[in-house]
Residue, then its C-alpha position, 0 to 999 in steps of 0.5 A: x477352417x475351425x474344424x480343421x484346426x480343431x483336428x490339427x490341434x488334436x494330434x490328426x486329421x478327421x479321418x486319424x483315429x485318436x492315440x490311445x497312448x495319451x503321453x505320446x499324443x500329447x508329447x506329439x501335440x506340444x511338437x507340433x504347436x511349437x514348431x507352427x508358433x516356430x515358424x509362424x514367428x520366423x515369418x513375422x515376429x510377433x504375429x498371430x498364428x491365427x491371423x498374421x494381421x492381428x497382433x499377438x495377445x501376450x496374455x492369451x494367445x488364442x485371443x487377439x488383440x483389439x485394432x489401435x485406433x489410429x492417431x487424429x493428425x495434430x492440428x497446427x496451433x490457432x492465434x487467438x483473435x485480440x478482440x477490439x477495444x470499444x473506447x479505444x479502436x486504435x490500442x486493441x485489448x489484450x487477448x484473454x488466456x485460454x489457460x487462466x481461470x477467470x470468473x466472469x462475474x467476481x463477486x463485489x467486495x464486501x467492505x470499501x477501501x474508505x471503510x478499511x482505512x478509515x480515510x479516503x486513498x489517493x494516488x500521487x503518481x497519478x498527478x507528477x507523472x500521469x497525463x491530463x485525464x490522470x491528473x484531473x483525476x487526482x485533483x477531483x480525488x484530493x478536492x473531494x477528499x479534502x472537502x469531504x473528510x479532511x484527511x487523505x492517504x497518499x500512495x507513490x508520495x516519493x519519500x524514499x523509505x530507506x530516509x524514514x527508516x534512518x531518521x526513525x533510527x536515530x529518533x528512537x536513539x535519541x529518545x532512548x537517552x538518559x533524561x539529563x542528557x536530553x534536557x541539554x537541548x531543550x532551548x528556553x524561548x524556542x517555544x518549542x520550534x527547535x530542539x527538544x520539548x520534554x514529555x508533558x509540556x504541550x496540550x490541546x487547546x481546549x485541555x488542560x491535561x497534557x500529552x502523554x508525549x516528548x518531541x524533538x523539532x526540526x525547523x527551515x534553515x536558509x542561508x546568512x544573507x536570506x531575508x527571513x534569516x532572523x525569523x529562523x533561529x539554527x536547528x539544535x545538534x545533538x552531540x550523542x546523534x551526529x546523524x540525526x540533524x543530516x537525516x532530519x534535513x533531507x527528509x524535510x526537504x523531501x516532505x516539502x517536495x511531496x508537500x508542494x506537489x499536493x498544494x498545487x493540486x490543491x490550487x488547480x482544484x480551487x481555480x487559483x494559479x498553479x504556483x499559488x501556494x509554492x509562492x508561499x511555502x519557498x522558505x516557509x516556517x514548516x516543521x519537522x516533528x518527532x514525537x515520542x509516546x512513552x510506555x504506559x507505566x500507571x494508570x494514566x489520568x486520560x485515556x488519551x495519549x494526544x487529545x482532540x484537536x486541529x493542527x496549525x498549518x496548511x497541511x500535515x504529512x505524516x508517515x505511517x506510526x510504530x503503533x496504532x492509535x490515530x483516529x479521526x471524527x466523522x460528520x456523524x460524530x464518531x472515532x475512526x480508526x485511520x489505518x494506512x497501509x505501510x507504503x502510505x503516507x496520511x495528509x490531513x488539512x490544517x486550520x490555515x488552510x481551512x481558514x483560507x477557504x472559508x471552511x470549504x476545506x476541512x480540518x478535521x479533529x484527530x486524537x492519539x488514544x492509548x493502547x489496550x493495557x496488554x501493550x501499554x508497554x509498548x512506545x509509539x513513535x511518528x514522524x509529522x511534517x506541519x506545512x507552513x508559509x511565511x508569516x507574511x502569508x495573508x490567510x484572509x478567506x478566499x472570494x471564491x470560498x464565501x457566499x451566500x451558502x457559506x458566509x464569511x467565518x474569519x477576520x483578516x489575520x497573516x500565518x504569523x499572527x495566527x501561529x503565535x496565538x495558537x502556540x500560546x493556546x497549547x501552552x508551548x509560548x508564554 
């Protein structure tokens, strides 16, 4: 058959004597082959002359092309197994995604949450909307945190963000006036609990160099006819802020909520009746504080701008600072920096309640320090909430908290009583 071909292409057959008039063969030969490749396409377009099975090589028509291999038929699609959960045979495990990069063995992190804040985290929503497993959870979390440290971040508190803002716009308002104007509310015979107290007034207790700070206190309100009416003097307007005194009531009725919340957990964890402690804070002597850091504008006497010290009350809440500046004093005798995250808020335990327990629970010494002198410039503002009960509260030391390890530390003493000899410590009563 080649050799046939051979022959055809050439012009003759093998026994054809070769022209010897070159351009009529050769015009013969084109003839020839377009009318072979004419006809052959005809028959079946697209086919090889050579071999009609084989498809035609564009690029080299005396070279066919190489068979398609034929398609695998597509396989339906398998359902992957859910595997079985171990602790929980009836709630099976989501099933893992084929598609999604999962390292099997991630490597551990580098730095504990307690390292990175400073202070220990807790979540709040673990305790108002978990189920019983959650909230031992929390309350073993709290107890320890309290016990341990003293101080606690709370995420998922419920203090709405949109109310912290608004009061810090009108705080920040408010300290923008001009000093005259804010002397108008600074109430003599107050001690400080209503009102404005004007910058260098208050100091800790074992110093006598003041604060570099000014604040403005928001104090219980209860009706006419409450029997705790003439212990509660009215809270100061602020003509210049008319939103201010709607704005400071409920956030402090908020952080009374979140505050209750935390103190039941509290009272479960130190085997007392749930309500113990809400017996004691329904009307109590709480305060909210807005406290005003001033920029720096000279050497300052201190590098501090609150000096160590313990707060008061049963417990503090505080919403997270426009600065930085708060630190703590560890069991080894270091300043830690406390760094919530933004949605958190920091609860720290006061002498009351350290008081209460015989000194199980910790309040632990905290300090406002200033700001490198790049930023002295800058003001810091905070918003605390100090957590009392009612003076009638006896802060004598639990039975439960004094044994032979841990002896008794108090003399009997009401919240009142204890109140007003710390006030007339720091200097706001004389």
């Amino acid at each position: 058959l080649f050799l046939g071909f051979c022959v055809w292409w050439c012009g003759g057959s093998p026994h054809t004597p070769r022209h010897t008039n070159t351009l009529h063969h050769k015009h013969n030969q084109s003839n020839s082959a377009r009318a072979f490749f004419k006809k052959k396409s005809e028959i079946c377009p697209g086919s090889n002359p050579l071999n009609p099975l084989k498809p035609l090589n564009p690029l080299n028509p005396l070279k066919p092309l190489k068979p398609l291999r034929p398609l695998k038929p597509l396989q339906p699609p398998q359902t992957p197994q859910t595997p079985s959960n171990p602790s929980n045979p009836l709630k099976p495990l989501k099933p893992l995604n084929p598609f999604k990069h999962r390292r099997l063995n991630p490597p551990a992190r580098t730095q504990h949450p307690m390292k990175e804040k400073g202070i220990p985290t807790v979540d709040l929503s673990l305790f108002t909307q978990g189920d019983a497993q959650q909230r031992e959870t929390f309350v073993r979390q709290l107890g320890d945190a309290f016990h341990n440290v003293g101080f606690v971040a709370v995420a998922n508190h419920g203090i709405p963000k949109s109310l912290v803002d608004g009061f810090y716009s009108a705080s920040k308002a408010f300290f923008a006036l001009p000093e005259e104007v804010k002397r108008k509310y600074e109430i003599a015979g107050l001690a400080g609990q209503r009102g404005y107290t004007s910058f260098g007034k208050e100091h800790a207790k074992q110093s006598q160099v003041a604060d570099l700070k000014e604040f403005f206190q928001i104090g219980q309100e209860v009706s006419e006819d409450h029997p705790l009416k003439a212990q509660y003097p009215d809270n100061v307007q602020v003509a210049e802020m008319p939103d201010m005194a709607k704005l400071g009531k409920e956030l402090y009725q908020t952080f009374e909520k979140t505050g209750a919340q935390l103190l039941e957990a509290i009272a479960i964890h130190l085997n007392l009746p749930t309500d113990y402690f809400l017996k004691q804070i329904t009307a109590g002597n709480s305060i909210l504080r807005s406290i005003h850091y001033p920029p720096i504008t000279q050497e300052p006497a201190s590098a501090i701008r609150a000096e160590q010290h313990e707060d008061i009350n049963l417990i503090t809440l505080l919403v997270g600072a426009s600065a930085g500046g708060l630190q703590v004093l560890n069991t080894n005798n270091e300043w830690v920096n406390v760094l919530p995250e933004i949605d958190e808020i920091v609860i720290n335990v006061g002498d009351m309640l350290q008081r209460l327990t015989n000194n199980y629970l910790k309040s632990t010494t905290h300090r406002v320090v200033n700001p490198p002198r790049e930023e002295w410039h800058l003001p810091r503002l905070s918003i605390p909430f100090f957590l009392h009960p009612v003076s009638q509260m006896d802060l004598t030391c639990l039975p439960s908290c004094v044994t032979a390890d841990n002896p008794l530390h108090y003399e009997p003493i009401t919240a009142g009583e204890y109140l007003d000899e710390r006030l007339r410590e720091i200097g706001l009563k004389k």
